[in-house]
C-alpha positions as CSV (number, residue, x, y, z in Angstrom):
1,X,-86.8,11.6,78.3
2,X,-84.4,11.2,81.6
3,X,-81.9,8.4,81.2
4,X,-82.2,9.3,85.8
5,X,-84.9,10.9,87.4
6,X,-84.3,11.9,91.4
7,X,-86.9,13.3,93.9
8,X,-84.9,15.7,96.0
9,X,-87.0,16.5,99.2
10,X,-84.2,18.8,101.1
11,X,-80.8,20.2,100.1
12,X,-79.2,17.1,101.7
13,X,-81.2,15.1,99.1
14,X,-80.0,17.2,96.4
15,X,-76.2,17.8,98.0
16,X,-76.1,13.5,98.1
17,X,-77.0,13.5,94.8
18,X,-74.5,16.0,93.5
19,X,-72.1,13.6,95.6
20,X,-72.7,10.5,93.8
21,X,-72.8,11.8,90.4
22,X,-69.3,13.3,91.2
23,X,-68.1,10.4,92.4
24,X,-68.6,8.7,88.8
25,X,-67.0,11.6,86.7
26,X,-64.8,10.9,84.6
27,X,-62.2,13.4,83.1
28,X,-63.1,15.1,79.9
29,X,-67.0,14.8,80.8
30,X,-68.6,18.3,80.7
31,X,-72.0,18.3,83.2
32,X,-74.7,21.1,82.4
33,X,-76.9,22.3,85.0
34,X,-79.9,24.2,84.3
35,X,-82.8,25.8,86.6
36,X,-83.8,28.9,88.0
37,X,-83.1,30.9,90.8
38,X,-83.4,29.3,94.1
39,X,-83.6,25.6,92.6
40,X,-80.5,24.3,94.2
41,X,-77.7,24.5,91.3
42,X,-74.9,25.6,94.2
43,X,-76.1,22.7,96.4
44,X,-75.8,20.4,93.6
45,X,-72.4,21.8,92.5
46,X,-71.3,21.7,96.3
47,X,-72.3,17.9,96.6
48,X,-70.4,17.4,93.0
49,X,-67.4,18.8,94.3
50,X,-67.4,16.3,97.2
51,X,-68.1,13.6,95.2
52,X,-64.5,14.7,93.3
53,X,-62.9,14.9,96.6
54,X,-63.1,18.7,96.7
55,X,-62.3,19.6,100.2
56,X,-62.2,23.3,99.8
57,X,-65.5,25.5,100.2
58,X,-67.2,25.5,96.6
59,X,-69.7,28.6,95.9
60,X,-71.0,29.4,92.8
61,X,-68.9,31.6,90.5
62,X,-71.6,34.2,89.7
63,X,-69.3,37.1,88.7
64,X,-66.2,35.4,88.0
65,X,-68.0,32.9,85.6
66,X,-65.3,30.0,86.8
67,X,-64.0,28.9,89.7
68,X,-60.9,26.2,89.2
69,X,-60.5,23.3,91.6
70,X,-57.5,21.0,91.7
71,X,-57.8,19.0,95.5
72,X,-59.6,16.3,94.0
73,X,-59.1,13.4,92.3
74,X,-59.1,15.2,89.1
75,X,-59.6,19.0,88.4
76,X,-63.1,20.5,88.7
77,X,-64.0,23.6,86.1
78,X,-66.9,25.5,87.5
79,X,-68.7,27.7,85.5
80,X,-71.8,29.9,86.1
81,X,-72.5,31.7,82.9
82,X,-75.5,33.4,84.0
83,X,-74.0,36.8,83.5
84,X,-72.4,36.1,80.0
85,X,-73.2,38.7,77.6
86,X,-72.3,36.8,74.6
87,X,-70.6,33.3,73.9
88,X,-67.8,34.8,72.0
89,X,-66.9,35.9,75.8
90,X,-66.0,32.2,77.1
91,X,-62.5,32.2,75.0
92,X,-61.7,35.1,77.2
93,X,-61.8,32.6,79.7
94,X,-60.1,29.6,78.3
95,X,-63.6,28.0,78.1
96,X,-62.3,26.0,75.4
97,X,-58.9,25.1,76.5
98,X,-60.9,23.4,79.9
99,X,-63.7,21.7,78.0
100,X,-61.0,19.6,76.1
101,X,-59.2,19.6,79.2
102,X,-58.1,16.7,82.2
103,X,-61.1,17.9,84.1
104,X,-64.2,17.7,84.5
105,X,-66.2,20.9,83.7
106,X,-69.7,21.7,85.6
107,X,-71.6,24.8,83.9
108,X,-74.4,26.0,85.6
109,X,-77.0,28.0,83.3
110,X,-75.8,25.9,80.1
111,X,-78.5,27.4,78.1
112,X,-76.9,30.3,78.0
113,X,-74.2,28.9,76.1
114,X,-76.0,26.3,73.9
115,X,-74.1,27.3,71.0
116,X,-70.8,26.7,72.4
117,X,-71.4,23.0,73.7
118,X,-69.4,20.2,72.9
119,X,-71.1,17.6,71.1
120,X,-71.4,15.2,73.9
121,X,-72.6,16.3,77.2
122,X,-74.5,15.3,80.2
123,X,-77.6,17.6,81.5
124,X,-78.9,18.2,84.4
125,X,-82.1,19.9,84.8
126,X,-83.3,21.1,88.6
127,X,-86.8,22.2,88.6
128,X,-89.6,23.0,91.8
129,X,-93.0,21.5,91.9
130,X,-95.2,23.4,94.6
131,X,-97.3,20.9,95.1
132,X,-95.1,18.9,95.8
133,X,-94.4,20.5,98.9
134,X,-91.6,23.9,99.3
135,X,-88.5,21.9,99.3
136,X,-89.0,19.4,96.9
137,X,-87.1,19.7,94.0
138,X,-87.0,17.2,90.5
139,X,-83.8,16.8,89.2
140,X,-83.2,15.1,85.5
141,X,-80.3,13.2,83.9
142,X,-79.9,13.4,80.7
143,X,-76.7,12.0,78.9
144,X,-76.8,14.0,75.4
């Protein structure tokens, strides 16, 4: 069950979104984002960013598997670990230096790496619903 459900209806709606729930991060929170292609996880990430006072162009780090941000009010970790072959390849990348970090870490494609996750998370799940029209998009929060 969703502790927030939002009906996202464009990727300003989604990009908002992303922006509020940035602007309430707090360091040490680790945010998973799940959803498949072409569901709006960069949109969201981008409106995250914002709401951390990311000024700096954010894209999703598809083959670098992180992207660091440090021009907000705290640091921003992104991760896409959609091309991970195995989990044992996030301490490669200090995955678990960040997640115990002064940042906040956002990994997109979390499933991947269900394994690996702390304890205590929040999840976001982006998902379409045709029928509810092309753009509309349901996003979940779920604090875990």
């Amino acid at each position: 069950m969703a502790d927030i459900f939002k009906r996202s209806y464009s990727d300003k709606d989604t990009f908002e979104f992303g922006k509020e729930l940035g602007e309430k991060a707090k360091p040490g929170e680790v945010y998973c984002l799940d959803g498949d292609l072409g569901t709006g996880k960069t949109v969201f990430a981008q409106g995250f960013a914002a709401g951390l006072g990311i000024k700096e162009p954010v894209s999703s780090p598809t083959f670098t598997i992180l992207k660091e941000y440090h021009d907000g009010r705290i640091p921003l970790y992104h991760f896409d670990v959609y091309r991970i072959g195995s989990e044992d390849e996030m301490d490669e990348i200090g995955y678990y230096d960040l997640i115990d970090g002064d940042g906040v870490c956002l990994i997109e494609w979390s499933a991947l790496i269900r394994g690996i996750l702390p304890p205590h998370y929040i999840r976001i799940g982006i998902s379409k619903d045709m029928d509810e029209g092309y753009n509309y998009r349901a996003i979940e929060v779920e604090r875990k």
